[in-house]
Structures are given as C-alpha cells and as structure tokens.
SENU-83372 format. One record per residue (C-alpha): residue number from 1; residue in three letters; z, x, y. Coordinates in nm, 4 decimals. Example, Ala and Ser with C-alpha at 12.3 -4.5 7.8 and 13.67 -1.06 7.14 Angstrom:
2
NODE  pos  code        pz        px        py
NODE    1   ALA    0.7800    1.2300   -0.4500
NODE    2   SER    0.7140    1.3670   -0.1060
//
This chain:
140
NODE  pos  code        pz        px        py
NODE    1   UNK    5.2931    3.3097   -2.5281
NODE    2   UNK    4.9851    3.1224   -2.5108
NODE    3   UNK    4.6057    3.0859   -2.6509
NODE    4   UNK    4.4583    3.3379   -2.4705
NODE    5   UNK    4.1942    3.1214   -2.3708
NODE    6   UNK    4.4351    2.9278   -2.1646
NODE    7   UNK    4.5572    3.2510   -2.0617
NODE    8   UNK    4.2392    3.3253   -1.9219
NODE    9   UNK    4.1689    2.9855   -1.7646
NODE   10   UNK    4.5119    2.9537   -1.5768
NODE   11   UNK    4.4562    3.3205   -1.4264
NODE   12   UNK    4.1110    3.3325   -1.3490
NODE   13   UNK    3.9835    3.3868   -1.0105
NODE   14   UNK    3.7312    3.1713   -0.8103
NODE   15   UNK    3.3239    3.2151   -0.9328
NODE   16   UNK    3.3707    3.2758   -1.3583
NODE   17   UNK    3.3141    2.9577   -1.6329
NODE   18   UNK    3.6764    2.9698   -1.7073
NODE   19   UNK    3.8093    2.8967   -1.3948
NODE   20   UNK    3.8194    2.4973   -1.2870
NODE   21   UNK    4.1008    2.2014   -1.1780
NODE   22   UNK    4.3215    2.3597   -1.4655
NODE   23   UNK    4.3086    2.7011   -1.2684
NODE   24   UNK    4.2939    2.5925   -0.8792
NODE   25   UNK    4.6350    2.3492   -0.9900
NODE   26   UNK    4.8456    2.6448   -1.1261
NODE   27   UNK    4.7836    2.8980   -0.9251
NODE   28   UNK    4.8118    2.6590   -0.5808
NODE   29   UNK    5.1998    2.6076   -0.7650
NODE   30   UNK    5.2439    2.9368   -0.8997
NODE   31   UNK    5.1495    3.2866   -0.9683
NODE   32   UNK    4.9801    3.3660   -1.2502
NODE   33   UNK    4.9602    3.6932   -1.4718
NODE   34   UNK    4.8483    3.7966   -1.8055
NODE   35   UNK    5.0999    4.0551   -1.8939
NODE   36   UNK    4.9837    4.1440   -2.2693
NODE   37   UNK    4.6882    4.0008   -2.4612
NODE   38   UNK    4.7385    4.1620   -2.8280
NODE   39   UNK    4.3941    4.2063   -3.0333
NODE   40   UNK    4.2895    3.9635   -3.2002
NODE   41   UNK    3.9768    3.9958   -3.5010
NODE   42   UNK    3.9954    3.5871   -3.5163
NODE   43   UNK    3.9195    3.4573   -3.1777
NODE   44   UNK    4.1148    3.0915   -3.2181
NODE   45   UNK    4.4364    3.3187   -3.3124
NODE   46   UNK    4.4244    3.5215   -3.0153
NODE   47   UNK    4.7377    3.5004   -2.7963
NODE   48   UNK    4.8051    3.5963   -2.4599
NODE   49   UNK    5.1722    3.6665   -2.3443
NODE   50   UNK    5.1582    3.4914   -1.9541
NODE   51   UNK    5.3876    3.5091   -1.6973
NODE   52   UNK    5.4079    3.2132   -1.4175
NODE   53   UNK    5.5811    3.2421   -1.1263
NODE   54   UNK    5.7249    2.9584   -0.9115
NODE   55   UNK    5.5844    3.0725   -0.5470
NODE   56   UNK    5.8614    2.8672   -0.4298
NODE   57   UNK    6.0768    3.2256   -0.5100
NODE   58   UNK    5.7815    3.4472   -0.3979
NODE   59   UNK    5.6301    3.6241   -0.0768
NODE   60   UNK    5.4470    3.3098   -0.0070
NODE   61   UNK    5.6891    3.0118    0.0280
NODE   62   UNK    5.4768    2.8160    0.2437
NODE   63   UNK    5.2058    2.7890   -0.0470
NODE   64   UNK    5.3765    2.5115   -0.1832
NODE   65   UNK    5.4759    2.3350    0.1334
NODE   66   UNK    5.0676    2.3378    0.2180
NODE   67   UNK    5.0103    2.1847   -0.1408
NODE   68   UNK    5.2507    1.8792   -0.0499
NODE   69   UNK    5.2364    1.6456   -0.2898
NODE   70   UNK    5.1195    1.8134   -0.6714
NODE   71   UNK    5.0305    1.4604   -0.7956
NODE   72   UNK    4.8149    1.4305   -0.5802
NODE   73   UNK    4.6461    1.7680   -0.6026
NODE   74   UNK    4.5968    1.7007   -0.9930
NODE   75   UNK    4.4663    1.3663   -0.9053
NODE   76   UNK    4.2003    1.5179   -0.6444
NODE   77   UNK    4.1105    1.8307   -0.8387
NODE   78   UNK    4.0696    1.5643   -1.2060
NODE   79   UNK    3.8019    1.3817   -0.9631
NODE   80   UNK    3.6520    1.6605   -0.7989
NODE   81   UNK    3.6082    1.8337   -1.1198
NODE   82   UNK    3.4809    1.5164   -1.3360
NODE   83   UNK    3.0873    1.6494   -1.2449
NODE   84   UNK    3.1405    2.0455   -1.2618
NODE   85   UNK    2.7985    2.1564   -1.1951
NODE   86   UNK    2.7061    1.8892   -0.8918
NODE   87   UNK    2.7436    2.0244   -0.5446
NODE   88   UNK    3.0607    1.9305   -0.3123
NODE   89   UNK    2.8550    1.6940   -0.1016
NODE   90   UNK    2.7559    1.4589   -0.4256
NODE   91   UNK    3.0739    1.5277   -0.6136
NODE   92   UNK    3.2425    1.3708   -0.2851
NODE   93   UNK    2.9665    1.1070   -0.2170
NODE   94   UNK    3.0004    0.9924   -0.5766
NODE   95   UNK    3.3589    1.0050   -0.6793
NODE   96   UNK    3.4461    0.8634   -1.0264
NODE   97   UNK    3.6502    0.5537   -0.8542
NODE   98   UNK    3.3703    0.4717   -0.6074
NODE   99   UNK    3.2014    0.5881   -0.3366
NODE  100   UNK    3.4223    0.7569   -0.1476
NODE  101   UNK    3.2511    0.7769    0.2773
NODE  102   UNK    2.9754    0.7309    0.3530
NODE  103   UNK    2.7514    1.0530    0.3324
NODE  104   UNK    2.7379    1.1272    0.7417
NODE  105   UNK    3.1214    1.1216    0.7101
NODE  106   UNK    3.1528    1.3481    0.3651
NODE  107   UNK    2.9052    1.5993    0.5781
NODE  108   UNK    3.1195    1.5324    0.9013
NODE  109   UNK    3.4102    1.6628    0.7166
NODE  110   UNK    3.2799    1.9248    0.5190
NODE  111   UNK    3.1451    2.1157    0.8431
NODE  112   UNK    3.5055    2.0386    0.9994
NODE  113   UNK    3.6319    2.2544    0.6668
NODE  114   UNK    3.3593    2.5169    0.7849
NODE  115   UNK    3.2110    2.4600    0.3761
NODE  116   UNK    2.8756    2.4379    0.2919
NODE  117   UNK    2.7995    2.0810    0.1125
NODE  118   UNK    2.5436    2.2870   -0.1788
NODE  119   UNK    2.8355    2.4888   -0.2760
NODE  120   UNK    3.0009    2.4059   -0.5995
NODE  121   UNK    3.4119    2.3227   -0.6369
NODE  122   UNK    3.4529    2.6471   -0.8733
NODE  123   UNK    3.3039    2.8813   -0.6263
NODE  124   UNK    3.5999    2.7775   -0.3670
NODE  125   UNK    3.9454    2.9455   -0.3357
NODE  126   UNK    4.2729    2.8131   -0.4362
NODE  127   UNK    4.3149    2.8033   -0.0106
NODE  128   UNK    3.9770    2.5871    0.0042
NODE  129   UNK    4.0876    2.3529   -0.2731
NODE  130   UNK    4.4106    2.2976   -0.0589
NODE  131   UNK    4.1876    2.2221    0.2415
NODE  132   UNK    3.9356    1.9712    0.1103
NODE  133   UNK    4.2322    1.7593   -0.0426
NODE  134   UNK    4.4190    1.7924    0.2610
NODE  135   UNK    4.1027    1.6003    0.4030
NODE  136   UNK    3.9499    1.3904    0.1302
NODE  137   UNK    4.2924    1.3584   -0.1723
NODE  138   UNK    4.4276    0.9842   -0.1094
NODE  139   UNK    4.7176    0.9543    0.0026
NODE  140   UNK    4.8206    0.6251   -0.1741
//
C-alpha cells in the first residue's frame, strides 16, 4: 500500500505529467500494477494498493539483462530528467555535470537511435530510455 500518487507515478505510461525518471526506472526493473485504489474524500490520504513484479520471474527476462547495470540507469535518468521540459538534444548538450559531446555528436547519436532531438524524455518509452543510456549513461 502506497500514496496513490506514487501509485500513479510508478505505473504511468509514456506522454502524462506523472510519468518521469521515477516511472521509466521501475517499470525498466519491474512490472507495475495498481490493483485497488480505495476512495478517498482527502486527496493526501488517498492510498493505492500496488503490485510490482520482478520481470526477472516474468514473460520478459531479457528486460533486465538490456537494463544492465540499474545504478547506472538511475544515474542517467536523475540527469536526463534534471530539465523536464527541455528537448533531448539540450538536455544531452547540457548535462548537469558538464557538457556532455559536442552537439554534432549528441545529433550523430540521436539519429543512430532513430529519435528526434525536439522530442522531450517523458514522451519516450521505457524501451527508448534503455536505448539512449545504452548510448549516452557513463559507464564509469
């Protein structure tokens, strides 16, 4: 049993507010369900009852092989998230410890990925995430 606000953020698909890094992290680990959300008149005491399932036990076993290394996912997606709203080409140009390529390269690599550079981190897919960290997550 949760806050059903974090019920909401850890389940929500790609394209709403609520889903971000929080969202893209769990659900690249795990599946995520909201099994009951009881009504609630007072909207800080609402509580969701959640279900999260290893995918390490599920259909998809090789999810978590593709994710590697889940430090370094929640490392990537903390940076990439930092500036919600800017656009995958500057939130990649300017990443919070430094410029990260220079912009031919970040464009470079984005068309390699076959994603636009004007799109936004929260309108990718938990598969996309994967992809761009794959590419541009360090690896120290």
């Amino acid at each position: 049993m949760v806050q059903a606000e974090i019920a909401t953020r850890l389940a929500a698909p790609p394209g709403i507010k609520d889903y971000g890094a929080l969202s893209v992290l769990v659900q690249s680990l795990a599946r995520v369900e909201i099994v009951r959300q009881p009504a609630s008149t007072r909207r800080f005491l609402a509580a969701a009852a959640s279900r999260i399932v290893d995918r390490h036990d599920q259909s998809d076993p090789e999810r978590r092989a593709r994710v590697g290394d889940p430090e370094r996912l929640r490392h990537f997606l903390r940076d990439l998230y930092v500036h919600r709203r800017k656009n995958l080409r500057g939130a990649l140009i300017g990443w919070p410890s430094g410029k990260r390529d220079k912009e031919e390269e970040v464009d470079r690599l984005l068309a390699g990925l076959q994603l636009d550079g004007a799109s936004r981190a929260e309108d990718l897919d938990v598969e996309q995430h994967l992809r761009l960290c794959g590419v541009f997550g360090k690896t120290d």
